[in-house]
C-alpha positions as CSV (number, residue, x, y, z in Angstrom):
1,X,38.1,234.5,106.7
2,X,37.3,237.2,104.3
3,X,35.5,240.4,105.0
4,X,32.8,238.6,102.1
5,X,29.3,240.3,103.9
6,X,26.5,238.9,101.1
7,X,25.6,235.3,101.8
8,X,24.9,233.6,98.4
9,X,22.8,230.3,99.6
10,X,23.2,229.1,95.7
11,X,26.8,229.2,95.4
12,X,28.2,225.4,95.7
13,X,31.8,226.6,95.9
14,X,34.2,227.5,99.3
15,X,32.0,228.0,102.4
16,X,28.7,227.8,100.7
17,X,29.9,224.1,99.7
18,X,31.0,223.3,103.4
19,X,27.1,224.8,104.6
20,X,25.2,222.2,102.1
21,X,27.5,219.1,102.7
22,X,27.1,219.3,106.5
23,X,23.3,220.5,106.3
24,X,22.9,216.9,104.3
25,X,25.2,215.0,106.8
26,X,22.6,216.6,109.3
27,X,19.9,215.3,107.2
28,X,21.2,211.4,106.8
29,X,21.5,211.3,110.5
30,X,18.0,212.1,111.0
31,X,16.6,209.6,108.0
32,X,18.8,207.0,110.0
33,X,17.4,207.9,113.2
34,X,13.8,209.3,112.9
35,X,13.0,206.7,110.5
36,X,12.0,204.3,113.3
37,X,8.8,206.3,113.4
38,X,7.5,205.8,109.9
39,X,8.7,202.3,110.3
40,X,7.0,201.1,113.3
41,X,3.6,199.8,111.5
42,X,5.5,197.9,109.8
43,X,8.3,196.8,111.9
44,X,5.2,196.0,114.4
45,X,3.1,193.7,111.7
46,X,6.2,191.8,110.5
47,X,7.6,190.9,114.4
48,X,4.2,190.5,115.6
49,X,5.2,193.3,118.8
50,X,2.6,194.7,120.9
51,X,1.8,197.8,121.8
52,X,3.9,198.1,124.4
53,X,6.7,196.7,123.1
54,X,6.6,199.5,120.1
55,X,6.5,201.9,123.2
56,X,9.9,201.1,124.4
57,X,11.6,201.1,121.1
58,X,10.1,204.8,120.3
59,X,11.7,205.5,123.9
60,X,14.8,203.8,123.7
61,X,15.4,205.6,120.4
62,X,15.9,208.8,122.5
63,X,16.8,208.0,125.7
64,X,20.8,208.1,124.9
65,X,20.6,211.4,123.1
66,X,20.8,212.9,126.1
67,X,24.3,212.2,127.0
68,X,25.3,211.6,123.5
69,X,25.1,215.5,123.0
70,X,27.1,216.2,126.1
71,X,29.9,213.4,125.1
72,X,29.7,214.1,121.0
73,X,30.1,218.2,122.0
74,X,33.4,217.2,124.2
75,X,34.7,215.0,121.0
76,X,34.3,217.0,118.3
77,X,36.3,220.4,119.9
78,X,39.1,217.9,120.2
79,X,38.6,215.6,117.0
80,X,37.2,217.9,114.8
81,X,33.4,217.7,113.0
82,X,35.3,216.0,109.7
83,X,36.2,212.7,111.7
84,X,33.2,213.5,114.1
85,X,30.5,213.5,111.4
86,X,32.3,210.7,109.6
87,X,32.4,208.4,112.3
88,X,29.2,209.4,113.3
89,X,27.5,208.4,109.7
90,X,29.2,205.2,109.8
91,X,29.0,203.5,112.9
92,X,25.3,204.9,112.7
93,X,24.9,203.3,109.9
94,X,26.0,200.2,110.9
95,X,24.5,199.8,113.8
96,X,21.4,200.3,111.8
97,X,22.3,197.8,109.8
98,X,22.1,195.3,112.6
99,X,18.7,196.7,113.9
100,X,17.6,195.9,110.5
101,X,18.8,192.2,110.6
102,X,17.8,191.2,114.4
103,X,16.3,188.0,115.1
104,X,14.7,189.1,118.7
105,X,13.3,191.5,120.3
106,X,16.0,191.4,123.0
107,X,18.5,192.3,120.1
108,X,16.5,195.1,118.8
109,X,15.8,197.1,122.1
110,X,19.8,196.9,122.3
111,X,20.4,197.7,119.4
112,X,17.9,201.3,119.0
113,X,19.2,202.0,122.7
114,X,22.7,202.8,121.2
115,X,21.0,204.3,117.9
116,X,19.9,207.2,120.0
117,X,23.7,208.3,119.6
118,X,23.1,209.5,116.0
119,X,20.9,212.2,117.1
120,X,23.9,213.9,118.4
121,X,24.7,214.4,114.8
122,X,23.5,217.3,115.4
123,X,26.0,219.1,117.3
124,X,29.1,218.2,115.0
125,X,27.3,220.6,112.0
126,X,27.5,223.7,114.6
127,X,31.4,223.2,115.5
128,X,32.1,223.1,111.2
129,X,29.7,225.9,110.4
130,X,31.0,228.4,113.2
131,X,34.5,227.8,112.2
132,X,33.5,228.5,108.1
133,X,31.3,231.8,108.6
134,X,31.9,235.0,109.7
135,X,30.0,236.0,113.0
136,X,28.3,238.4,110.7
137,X,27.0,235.2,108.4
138,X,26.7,232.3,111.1
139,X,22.9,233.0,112.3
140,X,21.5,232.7,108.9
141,X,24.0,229.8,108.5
142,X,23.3,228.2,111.4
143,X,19.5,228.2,110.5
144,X,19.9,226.8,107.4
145,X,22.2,224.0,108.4
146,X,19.6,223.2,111.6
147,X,16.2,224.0,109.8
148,X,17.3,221.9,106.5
149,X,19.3,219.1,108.2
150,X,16.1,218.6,110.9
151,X,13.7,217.9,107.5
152,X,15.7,214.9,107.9
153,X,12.3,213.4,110.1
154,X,10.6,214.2,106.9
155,X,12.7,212.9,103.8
156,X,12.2,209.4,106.2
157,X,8.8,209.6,106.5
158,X,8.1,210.1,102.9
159,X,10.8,207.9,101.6
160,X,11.2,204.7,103.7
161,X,7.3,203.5,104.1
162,X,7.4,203.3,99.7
163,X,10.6,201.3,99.8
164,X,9.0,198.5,102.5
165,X,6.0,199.0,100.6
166,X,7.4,198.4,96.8
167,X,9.4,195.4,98.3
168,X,5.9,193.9,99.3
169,X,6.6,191.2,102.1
170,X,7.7,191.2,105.9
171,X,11.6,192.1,104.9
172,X,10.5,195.5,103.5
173,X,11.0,197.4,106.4
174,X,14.5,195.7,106.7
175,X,15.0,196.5,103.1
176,X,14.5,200.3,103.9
177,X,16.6,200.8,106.4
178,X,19.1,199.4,105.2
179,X,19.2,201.0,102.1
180,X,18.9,204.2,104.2
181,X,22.2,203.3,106.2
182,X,23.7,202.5,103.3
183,X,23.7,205.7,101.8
184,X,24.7,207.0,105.0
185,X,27.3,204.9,105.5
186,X,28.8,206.4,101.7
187,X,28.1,210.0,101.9
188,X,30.3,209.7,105.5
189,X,33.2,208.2,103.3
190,X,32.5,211.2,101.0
191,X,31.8,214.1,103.5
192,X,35.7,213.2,105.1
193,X,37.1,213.3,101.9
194,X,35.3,216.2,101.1
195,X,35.9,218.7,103.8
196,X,38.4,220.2,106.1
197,X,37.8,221.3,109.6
198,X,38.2,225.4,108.7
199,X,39.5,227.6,105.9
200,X,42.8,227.2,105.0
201,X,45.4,229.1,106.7
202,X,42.9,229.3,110.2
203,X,43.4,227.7,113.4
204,X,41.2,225.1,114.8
205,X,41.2,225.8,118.2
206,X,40.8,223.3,120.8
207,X,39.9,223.1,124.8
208,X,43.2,223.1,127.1
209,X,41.0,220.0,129.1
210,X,38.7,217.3,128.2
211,X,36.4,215.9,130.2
212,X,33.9,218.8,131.2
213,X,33.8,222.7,130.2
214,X,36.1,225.1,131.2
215,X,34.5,227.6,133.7
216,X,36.6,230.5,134.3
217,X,34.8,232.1,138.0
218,X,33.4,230.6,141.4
219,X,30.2,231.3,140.8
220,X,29.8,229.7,137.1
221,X,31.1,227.0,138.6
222,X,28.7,226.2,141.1
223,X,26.1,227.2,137.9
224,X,27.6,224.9,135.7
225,X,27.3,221.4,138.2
226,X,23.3,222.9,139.0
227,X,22.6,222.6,135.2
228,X,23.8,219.3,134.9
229,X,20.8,218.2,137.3
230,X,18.4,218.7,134.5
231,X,19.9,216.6,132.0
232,X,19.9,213.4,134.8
233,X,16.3,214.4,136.0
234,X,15.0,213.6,132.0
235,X,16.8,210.0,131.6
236,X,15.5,209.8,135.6
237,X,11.8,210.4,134.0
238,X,12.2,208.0,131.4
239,X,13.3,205.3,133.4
240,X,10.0,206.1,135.4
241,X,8.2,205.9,132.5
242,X,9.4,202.7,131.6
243,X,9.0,201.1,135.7
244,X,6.4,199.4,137.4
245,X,4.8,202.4,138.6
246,X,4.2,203.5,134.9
247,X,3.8,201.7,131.6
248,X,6.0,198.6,133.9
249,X,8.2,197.0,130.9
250,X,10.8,197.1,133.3
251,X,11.0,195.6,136.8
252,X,11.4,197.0,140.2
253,X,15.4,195.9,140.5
254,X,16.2,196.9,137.2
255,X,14.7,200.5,137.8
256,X,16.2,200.7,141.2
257,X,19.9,199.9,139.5
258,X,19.2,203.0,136.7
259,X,18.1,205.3,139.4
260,X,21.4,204.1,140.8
261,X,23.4,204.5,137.8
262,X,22.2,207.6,137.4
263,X,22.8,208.7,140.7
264,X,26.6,208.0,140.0
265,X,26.8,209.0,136.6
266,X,26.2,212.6,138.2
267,X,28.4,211.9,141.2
268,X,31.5,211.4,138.6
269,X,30.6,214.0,136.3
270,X,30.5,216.7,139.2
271,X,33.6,215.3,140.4
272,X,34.6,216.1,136.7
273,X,33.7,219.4,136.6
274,X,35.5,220.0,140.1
275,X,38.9,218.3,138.9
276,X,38.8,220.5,135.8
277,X,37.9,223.7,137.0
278,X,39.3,223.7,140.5
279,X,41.4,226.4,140.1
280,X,39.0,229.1,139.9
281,X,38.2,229.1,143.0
282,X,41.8,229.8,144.6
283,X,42.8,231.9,141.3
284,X,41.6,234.5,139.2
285,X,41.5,233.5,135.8
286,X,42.8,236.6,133.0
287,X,39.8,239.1,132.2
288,X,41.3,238.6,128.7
289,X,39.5,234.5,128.8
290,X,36.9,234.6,130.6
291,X,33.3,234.4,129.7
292,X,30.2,233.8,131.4
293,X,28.5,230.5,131.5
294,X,24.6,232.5,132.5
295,X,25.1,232.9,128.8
296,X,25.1,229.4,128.1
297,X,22.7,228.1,131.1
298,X,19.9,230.6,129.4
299,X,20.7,229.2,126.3
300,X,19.9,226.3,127.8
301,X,16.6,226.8,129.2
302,X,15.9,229.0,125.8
303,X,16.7,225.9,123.4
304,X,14.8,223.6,126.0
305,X,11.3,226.0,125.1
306,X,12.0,226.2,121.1
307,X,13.3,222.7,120.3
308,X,11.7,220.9,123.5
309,X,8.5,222.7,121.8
310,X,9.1,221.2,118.7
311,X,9.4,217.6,119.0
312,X,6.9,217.4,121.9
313,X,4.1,219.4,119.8
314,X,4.8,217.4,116.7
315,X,4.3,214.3,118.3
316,X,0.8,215.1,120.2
317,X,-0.6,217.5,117.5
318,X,-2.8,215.4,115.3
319,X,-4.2,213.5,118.3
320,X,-5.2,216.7,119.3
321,X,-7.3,217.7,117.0
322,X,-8.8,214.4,116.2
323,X,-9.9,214.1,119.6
324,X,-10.6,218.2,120.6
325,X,-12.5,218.4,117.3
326,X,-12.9,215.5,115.8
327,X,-10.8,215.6,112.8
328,X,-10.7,213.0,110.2
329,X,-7.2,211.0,110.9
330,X,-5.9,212.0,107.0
331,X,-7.1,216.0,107.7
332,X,-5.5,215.8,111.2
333,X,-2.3,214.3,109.8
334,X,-2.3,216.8,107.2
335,X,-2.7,219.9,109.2
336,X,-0.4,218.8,112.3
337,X,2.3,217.8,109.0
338,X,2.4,221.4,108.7
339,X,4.2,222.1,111.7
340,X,7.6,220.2,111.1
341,X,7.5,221.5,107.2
342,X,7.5,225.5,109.2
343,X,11.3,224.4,109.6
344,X,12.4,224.9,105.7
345,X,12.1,228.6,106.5
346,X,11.4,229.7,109.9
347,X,14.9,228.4,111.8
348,X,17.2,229.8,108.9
349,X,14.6,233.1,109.7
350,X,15.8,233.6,112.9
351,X,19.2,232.9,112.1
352,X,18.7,235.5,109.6
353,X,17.2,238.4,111.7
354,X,19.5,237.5,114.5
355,X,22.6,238.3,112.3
356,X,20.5,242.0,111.3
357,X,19.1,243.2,114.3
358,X,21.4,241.2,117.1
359,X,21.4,238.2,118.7
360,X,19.4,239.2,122.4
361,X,16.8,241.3,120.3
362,X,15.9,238.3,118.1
363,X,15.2,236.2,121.3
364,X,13.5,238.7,122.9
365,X,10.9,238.4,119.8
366,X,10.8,235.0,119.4
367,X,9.9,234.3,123.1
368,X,7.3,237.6,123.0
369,X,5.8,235.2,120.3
370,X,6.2,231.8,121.5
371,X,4.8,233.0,125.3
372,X,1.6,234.6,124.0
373,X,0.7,232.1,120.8
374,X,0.7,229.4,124.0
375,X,-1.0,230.9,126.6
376,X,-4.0,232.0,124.2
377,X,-3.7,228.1,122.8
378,X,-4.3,227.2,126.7
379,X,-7.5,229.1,126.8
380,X,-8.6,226.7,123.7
381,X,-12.1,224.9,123.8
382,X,-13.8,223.1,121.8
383,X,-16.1,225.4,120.8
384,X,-13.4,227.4,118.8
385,X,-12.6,227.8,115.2
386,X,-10.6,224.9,114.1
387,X,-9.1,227.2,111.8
388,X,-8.4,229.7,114.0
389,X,-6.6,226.9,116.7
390,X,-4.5,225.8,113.5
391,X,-3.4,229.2,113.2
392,X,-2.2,229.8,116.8
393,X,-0.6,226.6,116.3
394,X,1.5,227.1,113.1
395,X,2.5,231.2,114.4
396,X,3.8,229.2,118.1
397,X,5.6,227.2,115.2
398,X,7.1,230.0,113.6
399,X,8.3,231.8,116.5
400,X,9.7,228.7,118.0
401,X,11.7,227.2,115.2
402,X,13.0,231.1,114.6
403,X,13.9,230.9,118.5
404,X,16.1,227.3,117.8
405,X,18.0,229.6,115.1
406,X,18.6,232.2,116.9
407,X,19.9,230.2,120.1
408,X,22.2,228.4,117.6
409,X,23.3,231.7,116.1
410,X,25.0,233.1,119.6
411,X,26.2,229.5,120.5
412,X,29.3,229.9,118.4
413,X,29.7,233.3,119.8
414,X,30.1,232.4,123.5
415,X,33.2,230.8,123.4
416,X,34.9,229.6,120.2
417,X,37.0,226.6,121.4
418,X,34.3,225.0,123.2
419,X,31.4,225.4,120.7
420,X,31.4,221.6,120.3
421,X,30.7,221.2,124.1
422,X,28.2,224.5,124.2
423,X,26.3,223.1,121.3
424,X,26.2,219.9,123.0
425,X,24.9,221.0,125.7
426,X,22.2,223.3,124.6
427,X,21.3,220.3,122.3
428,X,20.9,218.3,125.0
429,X,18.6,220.4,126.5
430,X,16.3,220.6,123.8
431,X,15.8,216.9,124.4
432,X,15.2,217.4,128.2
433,X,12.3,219.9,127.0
434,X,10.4,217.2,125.1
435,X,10.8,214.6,127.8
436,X,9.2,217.2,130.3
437,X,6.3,218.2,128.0
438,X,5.2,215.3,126.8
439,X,5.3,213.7,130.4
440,X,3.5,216.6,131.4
441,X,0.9,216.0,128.5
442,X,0.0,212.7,129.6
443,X,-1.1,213.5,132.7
444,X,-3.3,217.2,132.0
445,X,-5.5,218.4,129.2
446,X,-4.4,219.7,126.2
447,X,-5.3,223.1,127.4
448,X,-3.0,223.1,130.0
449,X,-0.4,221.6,127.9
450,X,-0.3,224.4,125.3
451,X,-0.6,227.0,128.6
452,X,2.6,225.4,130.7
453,X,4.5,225.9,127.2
454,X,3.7,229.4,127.8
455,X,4.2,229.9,131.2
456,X,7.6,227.7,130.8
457,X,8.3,229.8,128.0
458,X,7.3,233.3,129.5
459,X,10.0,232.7,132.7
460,X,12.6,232.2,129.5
461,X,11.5,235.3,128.5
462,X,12.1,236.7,131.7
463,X,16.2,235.3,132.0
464,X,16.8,236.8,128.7
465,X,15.1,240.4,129.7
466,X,17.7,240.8,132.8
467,X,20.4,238.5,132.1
468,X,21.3,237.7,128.7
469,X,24.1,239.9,127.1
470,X,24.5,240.5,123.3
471,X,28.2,239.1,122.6
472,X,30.3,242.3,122.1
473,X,33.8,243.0,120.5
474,X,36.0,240.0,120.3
475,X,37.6,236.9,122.1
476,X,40.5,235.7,122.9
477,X,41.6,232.5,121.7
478,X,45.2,230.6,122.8
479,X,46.5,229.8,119.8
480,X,49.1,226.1,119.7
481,X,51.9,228.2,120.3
482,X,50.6,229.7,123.2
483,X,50.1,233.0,121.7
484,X,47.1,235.1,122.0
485,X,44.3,235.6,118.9
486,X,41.3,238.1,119.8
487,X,38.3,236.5,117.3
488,X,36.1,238.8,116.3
489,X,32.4,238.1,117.1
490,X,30.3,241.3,115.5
């Protein structure tokens, strides 16, 4: 890469052209995906569903992000984000496609179960913009690409409702989608065409194993299987959600053979984890490649506050203040819209500062400002300022979308060969975040909702305090041949 230090977000040319194709193949996988929402009134009216059976979609649409992250972060170190994000778009696309077109509702809870893959879009974009910027450029980068690529929930909300509507019978909600996929489905043909893994004349390095991370000491390795138990413990929860003992739109011997699954899914991937990384615990592994996976377990937990935040805030917000103060439904929708638009500039923000003043110092303010704008939101009553509760609302905003860019802008930095599977994971987490929230949300008061975030969010603050470390120097990368590259990350 070249020593190039001033990042020109208007150029259209090398790098800069890499940055806005894969911030927009970010975007399409999140007008595929998110575009259920906006879609659901209509989806509902034409199908006749009920209430409950709109539930389950909306859940379904999630459920297999989860993993997806975890699986899509293993595939693109060893792929590459150029075939990753192609295939993604396309089979996306597709399977869209068919959503669009079912006949039944049995066919359509199948078919948004395996949609939830396309949120794991997400993670491809971090692999391609890592290996394209300097360390010095890939927080602001990073922003961009996540705070621009997320709008994607937006561009569907205000696009696909006046396509259903101008086609003016029961297909126009298959008429948008489809039209959505469809331009999905052709920009992936273009972005593969269009791009190359890295810069020419640089090495795309990939993981020595697939299957599971590479851990390189005992200890991370008994670190690394405990952080796995989250990710389980949220598709556990929705599975609850969706039992007998809950909303019950599945029965008791279906749940039981989940819980089951589940259960065994874990059981392999430990064994995994084990098979792969056995050999740390008879052997040393070379100072020169080691790192340390607390860096990417409080990345983790710091992604699950910020992005976990996001989506479960957004989706509760106008509720709130409808029934806290009652809002009309337009002014409620109106103000709470001005949360998810606090992406366009606050993510790339903390990518930004995070590249000025360092990576743990960044975090340190974001999570100053994310604890206190929640726990003064949790001593909320309705006998505040509606103004003044809007405020508190968009600054959590801020400082939590400029927390997602700054986790994303050391994520590259930990350890370059396995960014795919970092960013997976730490994705994955954000998604385990929501789940918790919002489950927690429907059984407490708004108040205490708004004052778990920042308890939840002041413990964060507390990991990166005493354990996170600024990334320092350089590492070391094997290159094909077996020779050693030091990779600068300063």
């Amino acid at each position: 890469m070249s020593n190039e230090t001033k990042f020109n977000l208007f150029s259209f040319s090398g790098r800069y052209r890499i940055l806005h194709m894969t911030w927009f193949a970010f975007f399409m996988t999140f007008v595929v995906w998110l575009g259920l929402g906006p879609m659901m009134p209509y989806i509902q009216e034409a199908l006749g569903l009920s209430a409950q059976q709109t539930k389950v979609l909306l859940i379904l649409n999630v459920a297999m992000t989860i993993p997806s992250r975890i699986i899509v972060g293993m595939l693109v170190d060893k792929l590459g984000p150029r075939i990753m994000y192609t295939g993604i778009l396309v089979l996306g696309g597709l399977i869209s496609i068919a959503f669009a077109w079912a006949d039944s509702y049995e066919q359509l809870t199948i078919l948004r179960f395996l949609s939830g893959f396309i949120g794991a879009g997400f993670v491809v974009g971090i692999r391609m913009i890592g290996e394209w910027f300097p360390a010095k450029q890939t927080g602001i980068a990073q922003g961009i690409y996540g705070g621009w690529g997320n709008f994607g929930a937006a561009g569907a909300a205000g696009s696909l409702p006046f396509i259903a509507a101008s086609v003016g019978d029961a297909s126009g909600w298959r008429i948008a989608l489809t039209t959505a996929s469809i331009v999905a489905i052709i920009y992936g043909i273009i972005y593969f065409l269009s791009v190359t893994d890295t810069p020419k004349g640089s090495t795309y390095f990939k993981p020595k194993k697939t299957g599971a991370m590479e851990i390189t000491s005992g200890k991370d390795l008994i670190l690394y299987i405990l952080m796995n138990v989250p990710l389980f413990l949220a598709l556990g929860v929705l599975t609850w959600k969706l039992s007998p003992t809950n909303m019950g739109l599945i029965n008791n011997e279906a749940t039981f053979i989940i819980y089951i699954a589940l259960l065994a899914l874990f059981a392999i991937q430990t064994w995994k984890i084990l098979h792969i990384n056995s050999h740390v615990i008879k052997e040393t592994v070379p100072e020169l490649h080691q790192y340390k996976f607390k860096q990417v377990a409080i990345l983790d937990f710091a992604y699950m506050v910020t992005f976990g935040t996001e989506l479960a805030v957004v989706s509760m917000l106008a509720l709130f203040y409808v029934d806290w103060f009652e809002l009309p439904k337009i002014i409620a929708a109106l103000l709470a819209g001005i949360y998810p638009f606090i992406n366009l500039f606050a993510r790339p923000g903390g990518g930004w500062i995070s590249d000025k003043i360092g990576r743990k110092r960044t975090l340190l303010i974001a999570f100053t400002g994310i604890t206190a704008s929640f726990l003064a939101l949790g001593l909320v009553d309705q006998s505040w300022s509606i103004w003044m509760v809007v405020s508190l609302t968009i600054i959590g905003g801020i400082f939590s979308k400029a927390g997602s860019g700054a986790v994303y802008a050391m994520v590259p930095l930990v350890k370059r060969r396995m960014t795919g599977q970092i960013a997976g994971m730490v994705g994955a987490f954000g998604n385990v975040g929501a789940v918790i929230f919002l489950t927690v949300n429907s059984f407490v008061e708004y108040d205490d909702f708004f004052f778990l975030i920042g308890l939840v969010a002041a413990f964060v603050l507390g990991l990166i305090i005493f354990f996170l470390e600024e990334p320092q120097g350089s590492m070391a990368e094997i290159m094909p041949d077996g020779t050693v590259q030091m990779i600068d990350v300063k």
